[in-house]
CHARMM internal coordinates of N, CA and C (Angstrom, degrees):
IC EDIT
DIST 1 N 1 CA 1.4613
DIST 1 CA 1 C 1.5265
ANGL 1 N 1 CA 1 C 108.30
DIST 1 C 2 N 1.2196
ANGL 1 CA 1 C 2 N 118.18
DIHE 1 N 1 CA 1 C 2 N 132.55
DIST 2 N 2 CA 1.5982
ANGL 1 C 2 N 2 CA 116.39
DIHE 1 CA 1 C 2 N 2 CA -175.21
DIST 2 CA 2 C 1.4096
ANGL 2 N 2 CA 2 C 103.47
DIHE 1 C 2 N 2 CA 2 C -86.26
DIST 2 C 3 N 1.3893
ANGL 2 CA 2 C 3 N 105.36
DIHE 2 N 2 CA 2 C 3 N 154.09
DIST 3 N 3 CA 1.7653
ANGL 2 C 3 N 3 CA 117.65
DIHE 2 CA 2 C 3 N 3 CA 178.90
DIST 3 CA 3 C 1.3548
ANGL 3 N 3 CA 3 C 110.42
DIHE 2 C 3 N 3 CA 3 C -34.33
DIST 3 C 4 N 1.6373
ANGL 3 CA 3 C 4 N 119.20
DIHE 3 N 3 CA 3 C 4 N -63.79
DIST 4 N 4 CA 1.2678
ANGL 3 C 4 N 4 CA 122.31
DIHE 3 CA 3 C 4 N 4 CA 167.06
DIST 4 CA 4 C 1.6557
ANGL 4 N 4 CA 4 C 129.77
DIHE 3 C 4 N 4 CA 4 C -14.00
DIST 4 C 5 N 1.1499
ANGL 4 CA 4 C 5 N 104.59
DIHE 4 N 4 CA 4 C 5 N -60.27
DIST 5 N 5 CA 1.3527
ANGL 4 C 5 N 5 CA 140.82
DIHE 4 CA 4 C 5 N 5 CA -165.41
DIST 5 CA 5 C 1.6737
ANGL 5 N 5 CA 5 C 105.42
DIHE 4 C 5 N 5 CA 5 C -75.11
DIST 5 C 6 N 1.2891
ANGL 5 CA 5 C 6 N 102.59
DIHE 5 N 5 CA 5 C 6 N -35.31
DIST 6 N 6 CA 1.6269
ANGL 5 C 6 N 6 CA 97.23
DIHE 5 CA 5 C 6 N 6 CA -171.83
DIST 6 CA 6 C 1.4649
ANGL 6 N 6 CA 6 C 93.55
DIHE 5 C 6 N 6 CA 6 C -90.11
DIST 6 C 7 N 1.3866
ANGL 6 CA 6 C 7 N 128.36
DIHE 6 N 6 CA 6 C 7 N -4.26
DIST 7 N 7 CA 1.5386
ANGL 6 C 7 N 7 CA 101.66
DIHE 6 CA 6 C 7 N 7 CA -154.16
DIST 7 CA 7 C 1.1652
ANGL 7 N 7 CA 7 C 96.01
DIHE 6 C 7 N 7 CA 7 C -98.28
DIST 7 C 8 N 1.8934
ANGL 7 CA 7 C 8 N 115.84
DIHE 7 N 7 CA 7 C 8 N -36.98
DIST 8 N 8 CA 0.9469
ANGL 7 C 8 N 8 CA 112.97
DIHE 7 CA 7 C 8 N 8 CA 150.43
DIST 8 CA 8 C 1.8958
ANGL 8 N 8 CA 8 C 149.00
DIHE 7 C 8 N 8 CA 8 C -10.34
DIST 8 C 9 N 1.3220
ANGL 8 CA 8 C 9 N 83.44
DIHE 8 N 8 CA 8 C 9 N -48.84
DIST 9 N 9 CA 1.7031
ANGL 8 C 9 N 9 CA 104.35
DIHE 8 CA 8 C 9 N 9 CA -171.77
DIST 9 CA 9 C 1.0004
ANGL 9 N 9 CA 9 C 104.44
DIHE 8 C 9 N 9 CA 9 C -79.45
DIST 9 C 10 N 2.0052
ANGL 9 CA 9 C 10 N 112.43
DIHE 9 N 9 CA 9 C 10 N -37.01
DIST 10 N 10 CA 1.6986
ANGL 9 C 10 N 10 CA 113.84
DIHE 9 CA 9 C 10 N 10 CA -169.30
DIST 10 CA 10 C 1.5686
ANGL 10 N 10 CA 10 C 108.59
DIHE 9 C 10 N 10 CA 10 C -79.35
DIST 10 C 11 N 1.8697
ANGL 10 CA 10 C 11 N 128.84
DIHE 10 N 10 CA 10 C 11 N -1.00
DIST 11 N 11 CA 0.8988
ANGL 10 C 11 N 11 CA 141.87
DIHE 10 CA 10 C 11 N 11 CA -161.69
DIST 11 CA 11 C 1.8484
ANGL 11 N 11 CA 11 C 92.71
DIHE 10 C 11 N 11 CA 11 C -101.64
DIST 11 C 12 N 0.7999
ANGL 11 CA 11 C 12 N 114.80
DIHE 11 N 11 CA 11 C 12 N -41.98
DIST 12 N 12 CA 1.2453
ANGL 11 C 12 N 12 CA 118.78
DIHE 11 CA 11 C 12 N 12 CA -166.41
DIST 12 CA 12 C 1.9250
ANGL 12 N 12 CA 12 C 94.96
DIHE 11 C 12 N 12 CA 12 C -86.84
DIST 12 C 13 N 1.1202
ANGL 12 CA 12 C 13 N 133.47
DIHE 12 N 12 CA 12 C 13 N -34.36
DIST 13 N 13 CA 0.9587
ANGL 12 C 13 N 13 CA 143.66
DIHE 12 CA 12 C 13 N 13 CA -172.05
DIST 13 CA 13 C 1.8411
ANGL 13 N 13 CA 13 C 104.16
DIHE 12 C 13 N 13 CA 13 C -79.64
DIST 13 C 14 N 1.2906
ANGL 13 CA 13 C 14 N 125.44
DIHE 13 N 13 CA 13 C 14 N -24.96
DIST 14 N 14 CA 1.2076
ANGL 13 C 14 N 14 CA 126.34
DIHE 13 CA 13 C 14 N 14 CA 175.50
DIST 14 CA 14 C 1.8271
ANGL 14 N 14 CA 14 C 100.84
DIHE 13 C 14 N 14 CA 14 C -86.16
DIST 14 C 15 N 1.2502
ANGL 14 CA 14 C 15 N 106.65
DIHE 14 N 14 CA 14 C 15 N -35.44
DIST 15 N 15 CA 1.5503
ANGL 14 C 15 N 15 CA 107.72
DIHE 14 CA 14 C 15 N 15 CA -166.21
DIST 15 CA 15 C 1.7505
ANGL 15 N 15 CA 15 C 95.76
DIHE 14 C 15 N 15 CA 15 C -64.75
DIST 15 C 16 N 1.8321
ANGL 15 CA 15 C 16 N 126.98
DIHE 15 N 15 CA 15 C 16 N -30.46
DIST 16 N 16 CA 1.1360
ANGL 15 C 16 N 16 CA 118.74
DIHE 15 CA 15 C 16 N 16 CA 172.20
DIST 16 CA 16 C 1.1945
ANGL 16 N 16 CA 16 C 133.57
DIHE 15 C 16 N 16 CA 16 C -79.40
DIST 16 C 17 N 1.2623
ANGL 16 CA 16 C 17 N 125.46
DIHE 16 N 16 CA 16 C 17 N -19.90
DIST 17 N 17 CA 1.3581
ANGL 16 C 17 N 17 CA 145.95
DIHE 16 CA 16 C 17 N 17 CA 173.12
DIST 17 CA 17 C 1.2309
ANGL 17 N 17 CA 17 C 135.72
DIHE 16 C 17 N 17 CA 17 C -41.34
DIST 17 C 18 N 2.0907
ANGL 17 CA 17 C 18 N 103.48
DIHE 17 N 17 CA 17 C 18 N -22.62
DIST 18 N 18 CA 1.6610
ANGL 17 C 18 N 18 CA 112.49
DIHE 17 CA 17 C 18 N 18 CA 168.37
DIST 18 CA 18 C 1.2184
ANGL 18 N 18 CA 18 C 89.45
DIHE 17 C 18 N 18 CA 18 C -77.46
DIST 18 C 19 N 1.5126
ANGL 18 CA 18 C 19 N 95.25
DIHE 18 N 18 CA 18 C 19 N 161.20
DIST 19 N 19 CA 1.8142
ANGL 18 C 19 N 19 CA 125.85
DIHE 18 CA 18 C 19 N 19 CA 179.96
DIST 19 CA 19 C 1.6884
ANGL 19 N 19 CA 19 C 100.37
DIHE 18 C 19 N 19 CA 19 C -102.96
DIST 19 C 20 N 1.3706
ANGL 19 CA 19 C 20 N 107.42
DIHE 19 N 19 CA 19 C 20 N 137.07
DIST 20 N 20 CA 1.3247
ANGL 19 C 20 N 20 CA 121.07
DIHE 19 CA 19 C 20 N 20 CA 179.72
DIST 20 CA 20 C 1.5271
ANGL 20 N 20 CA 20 C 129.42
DIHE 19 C 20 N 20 CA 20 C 80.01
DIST 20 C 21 N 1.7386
ANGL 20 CA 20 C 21 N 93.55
DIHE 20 N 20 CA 20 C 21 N 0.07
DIST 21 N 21 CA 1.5865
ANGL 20 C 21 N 21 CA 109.38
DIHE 20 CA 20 C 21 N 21 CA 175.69
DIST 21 CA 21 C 1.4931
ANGL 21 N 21 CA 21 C 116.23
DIHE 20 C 21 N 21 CA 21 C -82.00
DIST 21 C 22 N 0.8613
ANGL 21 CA 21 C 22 N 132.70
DIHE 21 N 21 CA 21 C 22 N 145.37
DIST 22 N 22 CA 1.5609
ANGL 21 C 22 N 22 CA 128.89
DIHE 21 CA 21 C 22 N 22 CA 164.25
DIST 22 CA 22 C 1.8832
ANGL 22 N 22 CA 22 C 106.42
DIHE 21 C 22 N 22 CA 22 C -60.24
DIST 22 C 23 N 1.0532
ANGL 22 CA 22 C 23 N 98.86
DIHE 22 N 22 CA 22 C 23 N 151.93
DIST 23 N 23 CA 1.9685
ANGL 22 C 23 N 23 CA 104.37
DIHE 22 CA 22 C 23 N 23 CA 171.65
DIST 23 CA 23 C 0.9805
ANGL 23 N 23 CA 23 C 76.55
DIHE 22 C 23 N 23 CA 23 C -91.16
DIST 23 C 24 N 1.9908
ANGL 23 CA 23 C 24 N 82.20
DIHE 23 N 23 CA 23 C 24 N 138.98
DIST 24 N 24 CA 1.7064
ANGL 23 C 24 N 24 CA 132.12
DIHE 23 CA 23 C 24 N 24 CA 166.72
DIST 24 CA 24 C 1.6245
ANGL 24 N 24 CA 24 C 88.22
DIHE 23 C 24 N 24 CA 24 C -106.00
DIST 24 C 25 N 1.6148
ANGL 24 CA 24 C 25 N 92.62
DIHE 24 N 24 CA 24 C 25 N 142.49
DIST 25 N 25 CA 1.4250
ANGL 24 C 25 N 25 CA 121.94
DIHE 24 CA 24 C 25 N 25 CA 175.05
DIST 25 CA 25 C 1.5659
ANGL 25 N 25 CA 25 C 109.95
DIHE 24 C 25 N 25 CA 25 C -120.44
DIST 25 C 26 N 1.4353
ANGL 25 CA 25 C 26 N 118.50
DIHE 25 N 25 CA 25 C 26 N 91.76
DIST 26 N 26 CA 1.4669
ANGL 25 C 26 N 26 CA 118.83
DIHE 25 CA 25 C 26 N 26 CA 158.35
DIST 26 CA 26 C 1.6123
ANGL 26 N 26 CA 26 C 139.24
DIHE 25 C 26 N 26 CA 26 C -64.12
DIST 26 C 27 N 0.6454
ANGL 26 CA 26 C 27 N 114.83
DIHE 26 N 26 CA 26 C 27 N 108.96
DIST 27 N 27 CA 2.2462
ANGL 26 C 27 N 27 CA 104.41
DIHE 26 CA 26 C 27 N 27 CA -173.40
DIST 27 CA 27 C 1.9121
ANGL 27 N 27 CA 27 C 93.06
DIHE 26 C 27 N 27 CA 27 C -67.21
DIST 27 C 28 N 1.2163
ANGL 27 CA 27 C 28 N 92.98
DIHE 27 N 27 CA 27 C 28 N 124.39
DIST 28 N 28 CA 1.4651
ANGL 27 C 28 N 28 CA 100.96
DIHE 27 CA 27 C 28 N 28 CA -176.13
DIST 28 CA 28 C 1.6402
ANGL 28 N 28 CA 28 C 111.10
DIHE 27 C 28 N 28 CA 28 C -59.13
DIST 28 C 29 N 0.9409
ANGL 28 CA 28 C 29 N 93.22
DIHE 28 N 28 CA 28 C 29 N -42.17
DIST 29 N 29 CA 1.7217
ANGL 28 C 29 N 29 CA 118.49
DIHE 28 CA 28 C 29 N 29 CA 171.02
DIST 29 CA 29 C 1.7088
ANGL 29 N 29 CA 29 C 111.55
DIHE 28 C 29 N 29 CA 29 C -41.46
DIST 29 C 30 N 0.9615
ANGL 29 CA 29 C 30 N 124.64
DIHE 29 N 29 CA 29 C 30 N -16.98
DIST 30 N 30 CA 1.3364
ANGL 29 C 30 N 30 CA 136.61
DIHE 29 CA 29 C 30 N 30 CA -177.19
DIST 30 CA 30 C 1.8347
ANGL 30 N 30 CA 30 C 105.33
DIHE 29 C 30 N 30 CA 30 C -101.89
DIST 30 C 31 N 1.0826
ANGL 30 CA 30 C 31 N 106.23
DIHE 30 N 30 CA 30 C 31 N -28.04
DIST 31 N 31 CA 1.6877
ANGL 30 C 31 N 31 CA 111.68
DIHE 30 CA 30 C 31 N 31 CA -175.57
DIST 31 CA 31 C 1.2372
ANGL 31 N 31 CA 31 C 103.11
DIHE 30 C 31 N 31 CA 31 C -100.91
DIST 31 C 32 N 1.3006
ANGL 31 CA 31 C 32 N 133.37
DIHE 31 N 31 CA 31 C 32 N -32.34
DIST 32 N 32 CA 1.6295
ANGL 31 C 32 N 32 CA 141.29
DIHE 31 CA 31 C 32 N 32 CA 157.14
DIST 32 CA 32 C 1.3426
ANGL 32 N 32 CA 32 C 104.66
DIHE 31 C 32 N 32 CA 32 C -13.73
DIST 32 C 33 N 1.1223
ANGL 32 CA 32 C 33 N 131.22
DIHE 32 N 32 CA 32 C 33 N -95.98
DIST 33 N 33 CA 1.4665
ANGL 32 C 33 N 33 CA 146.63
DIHE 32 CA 32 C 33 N 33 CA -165.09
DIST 33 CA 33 C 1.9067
ANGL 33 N 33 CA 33 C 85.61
DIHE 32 C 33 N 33 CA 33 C -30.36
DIST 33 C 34 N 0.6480
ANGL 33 CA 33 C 34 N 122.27
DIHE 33 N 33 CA 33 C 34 N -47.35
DIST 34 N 34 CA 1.9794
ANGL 33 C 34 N 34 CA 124.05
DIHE 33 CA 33 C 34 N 34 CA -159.46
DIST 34 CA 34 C 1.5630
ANGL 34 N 34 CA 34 C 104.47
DIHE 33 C 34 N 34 CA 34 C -63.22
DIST 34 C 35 N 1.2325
ANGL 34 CA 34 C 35 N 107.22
DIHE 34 N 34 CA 34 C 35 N 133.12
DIST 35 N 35 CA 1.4849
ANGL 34 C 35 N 35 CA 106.00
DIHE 34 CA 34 C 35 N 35 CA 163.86
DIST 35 CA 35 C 1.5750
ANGL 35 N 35 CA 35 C 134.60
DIHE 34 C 35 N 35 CA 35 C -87.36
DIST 35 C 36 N 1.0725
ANGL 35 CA 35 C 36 N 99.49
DIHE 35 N 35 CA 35 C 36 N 158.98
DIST 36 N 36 CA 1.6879
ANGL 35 C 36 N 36 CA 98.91
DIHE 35 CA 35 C 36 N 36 CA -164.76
DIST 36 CA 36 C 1.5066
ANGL 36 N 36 CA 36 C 110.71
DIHE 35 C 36 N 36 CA 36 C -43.36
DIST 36 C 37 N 1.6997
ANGL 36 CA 36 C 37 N 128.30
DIHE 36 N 36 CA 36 C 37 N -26.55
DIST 37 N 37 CA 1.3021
ANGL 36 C 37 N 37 CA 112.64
DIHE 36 CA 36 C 37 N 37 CA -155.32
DIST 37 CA 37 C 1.8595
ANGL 37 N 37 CA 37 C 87.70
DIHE 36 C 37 N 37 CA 37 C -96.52
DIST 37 C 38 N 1.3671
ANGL 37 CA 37 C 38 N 118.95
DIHE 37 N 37 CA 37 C 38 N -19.68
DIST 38 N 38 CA 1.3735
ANGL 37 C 38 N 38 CA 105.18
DIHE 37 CA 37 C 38 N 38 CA 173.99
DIST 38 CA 38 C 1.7040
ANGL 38 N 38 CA 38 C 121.47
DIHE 37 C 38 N 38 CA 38 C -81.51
DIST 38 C 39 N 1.3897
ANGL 38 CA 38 C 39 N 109.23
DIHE 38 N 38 CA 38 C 39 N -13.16
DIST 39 N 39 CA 1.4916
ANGL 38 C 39 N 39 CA 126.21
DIHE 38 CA 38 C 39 N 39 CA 166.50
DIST 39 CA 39 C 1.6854
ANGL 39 N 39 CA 39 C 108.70
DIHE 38 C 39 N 39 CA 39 C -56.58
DIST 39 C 40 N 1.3401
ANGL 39 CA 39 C 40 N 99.90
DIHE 39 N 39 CA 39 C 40 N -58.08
DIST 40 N 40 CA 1.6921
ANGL 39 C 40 N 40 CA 105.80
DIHE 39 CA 39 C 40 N 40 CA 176.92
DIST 40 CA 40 C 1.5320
ANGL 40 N 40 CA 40 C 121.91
DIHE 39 C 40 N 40 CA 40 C -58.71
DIST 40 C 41 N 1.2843
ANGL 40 CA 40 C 41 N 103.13
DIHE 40 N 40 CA 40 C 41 N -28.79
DIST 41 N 41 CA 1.5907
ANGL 40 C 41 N 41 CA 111.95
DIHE 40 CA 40 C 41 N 41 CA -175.48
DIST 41 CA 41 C 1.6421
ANGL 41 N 41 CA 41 C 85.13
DIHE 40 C 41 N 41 CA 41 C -91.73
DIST 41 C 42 N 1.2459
ANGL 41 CA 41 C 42 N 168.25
DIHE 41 N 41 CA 41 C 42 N 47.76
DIST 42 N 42 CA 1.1422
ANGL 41 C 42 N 42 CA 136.59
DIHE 41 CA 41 C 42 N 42 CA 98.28
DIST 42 CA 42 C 0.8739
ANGL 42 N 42 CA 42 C 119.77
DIHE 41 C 42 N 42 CA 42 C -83.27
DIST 42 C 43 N 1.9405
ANGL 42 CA 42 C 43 N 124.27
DIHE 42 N 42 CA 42 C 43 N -46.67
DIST 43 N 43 CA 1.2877
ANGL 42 C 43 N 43 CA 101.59
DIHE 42 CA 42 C 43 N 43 CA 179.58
DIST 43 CA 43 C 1.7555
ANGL 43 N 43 CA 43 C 113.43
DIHE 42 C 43 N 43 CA 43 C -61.92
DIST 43 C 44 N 1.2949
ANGL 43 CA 43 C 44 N 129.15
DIHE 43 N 43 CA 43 C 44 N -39.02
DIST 44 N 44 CA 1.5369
ANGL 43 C 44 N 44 CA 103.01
DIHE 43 CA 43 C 44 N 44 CA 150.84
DIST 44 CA 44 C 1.5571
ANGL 44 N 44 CA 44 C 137.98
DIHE 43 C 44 N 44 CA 44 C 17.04
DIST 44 C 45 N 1.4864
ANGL 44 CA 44 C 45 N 94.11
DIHE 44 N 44 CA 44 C 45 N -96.03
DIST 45 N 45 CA 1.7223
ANGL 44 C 45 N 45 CA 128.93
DIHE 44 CA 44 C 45 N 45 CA 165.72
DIST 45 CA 45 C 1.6457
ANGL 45 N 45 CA 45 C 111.74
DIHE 44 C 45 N 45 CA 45 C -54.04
DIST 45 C 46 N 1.2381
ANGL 45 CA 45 C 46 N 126.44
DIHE 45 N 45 CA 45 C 46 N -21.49
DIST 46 N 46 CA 1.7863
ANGL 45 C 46 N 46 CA 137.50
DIHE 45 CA 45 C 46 N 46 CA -179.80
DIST 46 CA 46 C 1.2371
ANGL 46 N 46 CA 46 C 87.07
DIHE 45 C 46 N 46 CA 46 C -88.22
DIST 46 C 47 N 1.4869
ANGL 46 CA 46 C 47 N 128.20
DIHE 46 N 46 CA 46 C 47 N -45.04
DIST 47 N 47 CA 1.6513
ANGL 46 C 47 N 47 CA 110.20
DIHE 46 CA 46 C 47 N 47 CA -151.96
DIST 47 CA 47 C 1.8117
ANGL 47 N 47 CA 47 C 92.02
DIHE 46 C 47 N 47 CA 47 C -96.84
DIST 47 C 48 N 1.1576
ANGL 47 CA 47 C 48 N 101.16
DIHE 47 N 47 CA 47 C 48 N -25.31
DIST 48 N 48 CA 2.1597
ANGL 47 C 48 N 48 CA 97.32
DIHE 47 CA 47 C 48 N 48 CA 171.36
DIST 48 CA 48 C 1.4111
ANGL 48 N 48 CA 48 C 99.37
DIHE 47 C 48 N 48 CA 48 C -62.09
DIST 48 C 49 N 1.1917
ANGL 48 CA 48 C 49 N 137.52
DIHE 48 N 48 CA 48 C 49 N -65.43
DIST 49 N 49 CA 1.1186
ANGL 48 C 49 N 49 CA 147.22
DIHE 48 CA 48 C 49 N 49 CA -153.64
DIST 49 CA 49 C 1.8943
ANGL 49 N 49 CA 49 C 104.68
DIHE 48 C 49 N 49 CA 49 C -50.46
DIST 49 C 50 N 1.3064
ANGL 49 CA 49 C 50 N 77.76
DIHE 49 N 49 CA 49 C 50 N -59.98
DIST 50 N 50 CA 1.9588
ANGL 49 C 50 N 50 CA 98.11
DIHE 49 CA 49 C 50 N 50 CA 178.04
DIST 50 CA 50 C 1.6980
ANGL 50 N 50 CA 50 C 107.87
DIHE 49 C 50 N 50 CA 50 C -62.19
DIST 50 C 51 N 1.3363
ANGL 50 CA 50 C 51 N 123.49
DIHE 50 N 50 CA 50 C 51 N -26.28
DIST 51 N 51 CA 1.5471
ANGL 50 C 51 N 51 CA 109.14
DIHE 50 CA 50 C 51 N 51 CA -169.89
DIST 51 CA 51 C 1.9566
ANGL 51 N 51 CA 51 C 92.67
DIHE 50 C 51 N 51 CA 51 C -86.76
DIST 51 C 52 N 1.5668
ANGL 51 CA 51 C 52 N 108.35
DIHE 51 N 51 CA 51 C 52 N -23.03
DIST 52 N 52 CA 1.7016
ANGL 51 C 52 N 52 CA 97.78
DIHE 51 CA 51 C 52 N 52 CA -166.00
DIST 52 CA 52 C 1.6610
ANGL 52 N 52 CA 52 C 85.76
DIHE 51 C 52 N 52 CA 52 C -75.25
DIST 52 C 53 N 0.9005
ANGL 52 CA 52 C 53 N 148.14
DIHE 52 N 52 CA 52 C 53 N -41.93
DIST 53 N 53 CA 1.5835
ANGL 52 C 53 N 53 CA 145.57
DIHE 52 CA 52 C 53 N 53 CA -134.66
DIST 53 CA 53 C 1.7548
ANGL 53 N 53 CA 53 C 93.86
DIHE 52 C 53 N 53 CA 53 C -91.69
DIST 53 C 54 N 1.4278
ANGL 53 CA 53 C 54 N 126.16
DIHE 53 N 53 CA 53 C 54 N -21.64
DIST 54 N 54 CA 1.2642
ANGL 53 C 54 N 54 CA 145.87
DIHE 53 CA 53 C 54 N 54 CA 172.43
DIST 54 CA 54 C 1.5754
ANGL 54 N 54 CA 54 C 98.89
DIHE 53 C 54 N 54 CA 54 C -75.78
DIST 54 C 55 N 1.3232
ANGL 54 CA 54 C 55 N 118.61
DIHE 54 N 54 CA 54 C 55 N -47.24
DIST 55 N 55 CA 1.4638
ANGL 54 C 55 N 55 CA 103.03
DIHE 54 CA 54 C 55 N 55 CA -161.15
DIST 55 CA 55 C 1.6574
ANGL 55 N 55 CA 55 C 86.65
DIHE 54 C 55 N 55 CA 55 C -89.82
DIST 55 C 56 N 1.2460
ANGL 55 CA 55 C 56 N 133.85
DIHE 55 N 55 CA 55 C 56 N -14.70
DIST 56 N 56 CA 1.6897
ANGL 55 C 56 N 56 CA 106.73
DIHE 55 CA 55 C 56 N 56 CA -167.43
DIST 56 CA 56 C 1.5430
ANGL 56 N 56 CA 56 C 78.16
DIHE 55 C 56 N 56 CA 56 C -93.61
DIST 56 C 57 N 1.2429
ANGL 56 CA 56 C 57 N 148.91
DIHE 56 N 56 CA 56 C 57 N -8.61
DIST 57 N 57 CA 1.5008
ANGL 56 C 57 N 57 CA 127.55
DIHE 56 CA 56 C 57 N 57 CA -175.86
DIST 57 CA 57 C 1.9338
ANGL 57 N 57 CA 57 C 91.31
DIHE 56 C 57 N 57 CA 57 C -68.13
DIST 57 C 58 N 1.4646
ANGL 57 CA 57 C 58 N 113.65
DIHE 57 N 57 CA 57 C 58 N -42.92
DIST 58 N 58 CA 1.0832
ANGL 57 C 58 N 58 CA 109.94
DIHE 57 CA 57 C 58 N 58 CA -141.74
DIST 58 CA 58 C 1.7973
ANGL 58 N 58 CA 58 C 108.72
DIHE 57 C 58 N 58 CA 58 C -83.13
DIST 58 C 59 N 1.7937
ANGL 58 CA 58 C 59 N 92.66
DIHE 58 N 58 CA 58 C 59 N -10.87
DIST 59 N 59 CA 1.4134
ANGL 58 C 59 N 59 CA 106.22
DIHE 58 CA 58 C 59 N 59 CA -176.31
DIST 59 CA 59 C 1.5528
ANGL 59 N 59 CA 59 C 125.13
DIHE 58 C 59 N 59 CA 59 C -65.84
DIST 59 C 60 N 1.8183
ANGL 59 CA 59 C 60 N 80.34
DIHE 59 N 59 CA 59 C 60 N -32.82
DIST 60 N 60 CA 1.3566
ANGL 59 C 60 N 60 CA 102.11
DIHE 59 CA 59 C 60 N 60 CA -176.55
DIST 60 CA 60 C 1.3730
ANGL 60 N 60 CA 60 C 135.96
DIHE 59 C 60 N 60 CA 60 C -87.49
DIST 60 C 61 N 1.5117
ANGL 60 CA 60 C 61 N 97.32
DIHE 60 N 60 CA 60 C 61 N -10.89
DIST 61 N 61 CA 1.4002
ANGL 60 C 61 N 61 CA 111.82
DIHE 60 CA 60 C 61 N 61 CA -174.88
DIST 61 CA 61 C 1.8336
ANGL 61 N 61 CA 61 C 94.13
DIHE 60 C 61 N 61 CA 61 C -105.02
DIST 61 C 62 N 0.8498
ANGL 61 CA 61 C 62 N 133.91
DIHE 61 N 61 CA 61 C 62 N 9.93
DIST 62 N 62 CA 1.3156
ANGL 61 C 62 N 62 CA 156.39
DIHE 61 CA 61 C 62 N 62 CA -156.32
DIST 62 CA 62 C 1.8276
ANGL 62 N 62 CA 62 C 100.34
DIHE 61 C 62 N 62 CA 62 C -106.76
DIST 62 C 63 N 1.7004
ANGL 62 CA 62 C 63 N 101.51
DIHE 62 N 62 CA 62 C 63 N -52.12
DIST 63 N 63 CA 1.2877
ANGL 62 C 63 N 63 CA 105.52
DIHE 62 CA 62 C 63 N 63 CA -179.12
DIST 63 CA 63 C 1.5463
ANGL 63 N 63 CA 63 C 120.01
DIHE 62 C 63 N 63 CA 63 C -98.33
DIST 63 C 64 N 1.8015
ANGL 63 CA 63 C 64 N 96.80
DIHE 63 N 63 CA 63 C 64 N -29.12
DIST 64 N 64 CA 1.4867
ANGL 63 C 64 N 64 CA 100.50
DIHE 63 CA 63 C 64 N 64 CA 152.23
DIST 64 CA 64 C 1.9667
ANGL 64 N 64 CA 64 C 120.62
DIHE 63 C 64 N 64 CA 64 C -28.41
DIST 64 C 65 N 1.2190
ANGL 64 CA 64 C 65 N 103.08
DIHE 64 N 64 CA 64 C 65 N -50.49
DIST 65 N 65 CA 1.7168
ANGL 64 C 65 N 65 CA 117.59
DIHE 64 CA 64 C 65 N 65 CA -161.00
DIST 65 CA 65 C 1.5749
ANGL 65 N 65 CA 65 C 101.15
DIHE 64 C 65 N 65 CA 65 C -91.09
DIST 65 C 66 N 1.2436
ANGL 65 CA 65 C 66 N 120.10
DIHE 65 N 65 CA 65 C 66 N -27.97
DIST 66 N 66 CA 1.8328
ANGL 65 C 66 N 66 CA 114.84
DIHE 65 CA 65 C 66 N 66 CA 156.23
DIST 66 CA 66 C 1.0896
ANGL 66 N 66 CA 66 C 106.45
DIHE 65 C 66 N 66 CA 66 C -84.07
DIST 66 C 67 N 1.4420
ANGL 66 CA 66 C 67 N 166.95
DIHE 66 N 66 CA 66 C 67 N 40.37
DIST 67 N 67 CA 1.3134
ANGL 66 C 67 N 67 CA 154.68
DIHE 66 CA 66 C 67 N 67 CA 160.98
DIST 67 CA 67 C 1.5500
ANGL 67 N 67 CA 67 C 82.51
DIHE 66 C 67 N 67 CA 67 C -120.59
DIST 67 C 68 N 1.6784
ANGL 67 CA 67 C 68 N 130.96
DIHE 67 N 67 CA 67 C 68 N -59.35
DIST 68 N 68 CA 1.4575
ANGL 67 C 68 N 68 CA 123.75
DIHE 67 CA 67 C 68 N 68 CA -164.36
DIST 68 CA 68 C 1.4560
ANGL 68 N 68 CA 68 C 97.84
DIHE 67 C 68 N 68 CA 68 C -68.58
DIST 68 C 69 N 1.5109
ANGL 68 CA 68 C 69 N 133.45
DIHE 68 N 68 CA 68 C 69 N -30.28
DIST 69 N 69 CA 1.6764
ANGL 68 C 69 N 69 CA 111.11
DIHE 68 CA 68 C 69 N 69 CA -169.27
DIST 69 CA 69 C 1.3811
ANGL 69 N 69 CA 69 C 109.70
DIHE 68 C 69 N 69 CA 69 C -89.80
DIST 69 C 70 N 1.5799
ANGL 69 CA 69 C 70 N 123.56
DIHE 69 N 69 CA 69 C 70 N 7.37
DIST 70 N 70 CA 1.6925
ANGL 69 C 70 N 70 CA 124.51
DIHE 69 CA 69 C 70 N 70 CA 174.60
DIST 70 CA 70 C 1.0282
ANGL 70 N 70 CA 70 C 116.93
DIHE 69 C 70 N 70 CA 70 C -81.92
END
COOR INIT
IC SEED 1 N 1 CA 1 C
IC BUILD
């Protein structure tokens, strides 16, 4: 599988990775035209996106556990 090709997959593979989302289906064919260094800069931006949505889970469950121990 060429670099291209995998990053592709790992792009589509981050877009499935939230819980409770429906799977997104990309036509690879549409990300083709893109070059590898703009391939990396989304999954980039997928994996930023995914660490903030981690920290407000964690913010919240954070205050969840001070409201129940008061």
């Amino acid at each position: 599988m060429s670099n291209k090709k995998q990053l592709i997959k790992d792009i589509q593979q981050l877009l499935n990775s939230h819980e409770n989302i429906p799977t997104t289906k990309i036509n690879p064919n549409l990300l083709e035209f893109m070059d590898e260094e703009t391939l990396i800069n989304i999954i980039g931006s997928l994996l930023d996106q995914k660490e903030t949505h981690l920290e407000a889970d964690n913010e919240w469950l954070e205050q969840f556990k001070k409201d129940k121990n008061s």
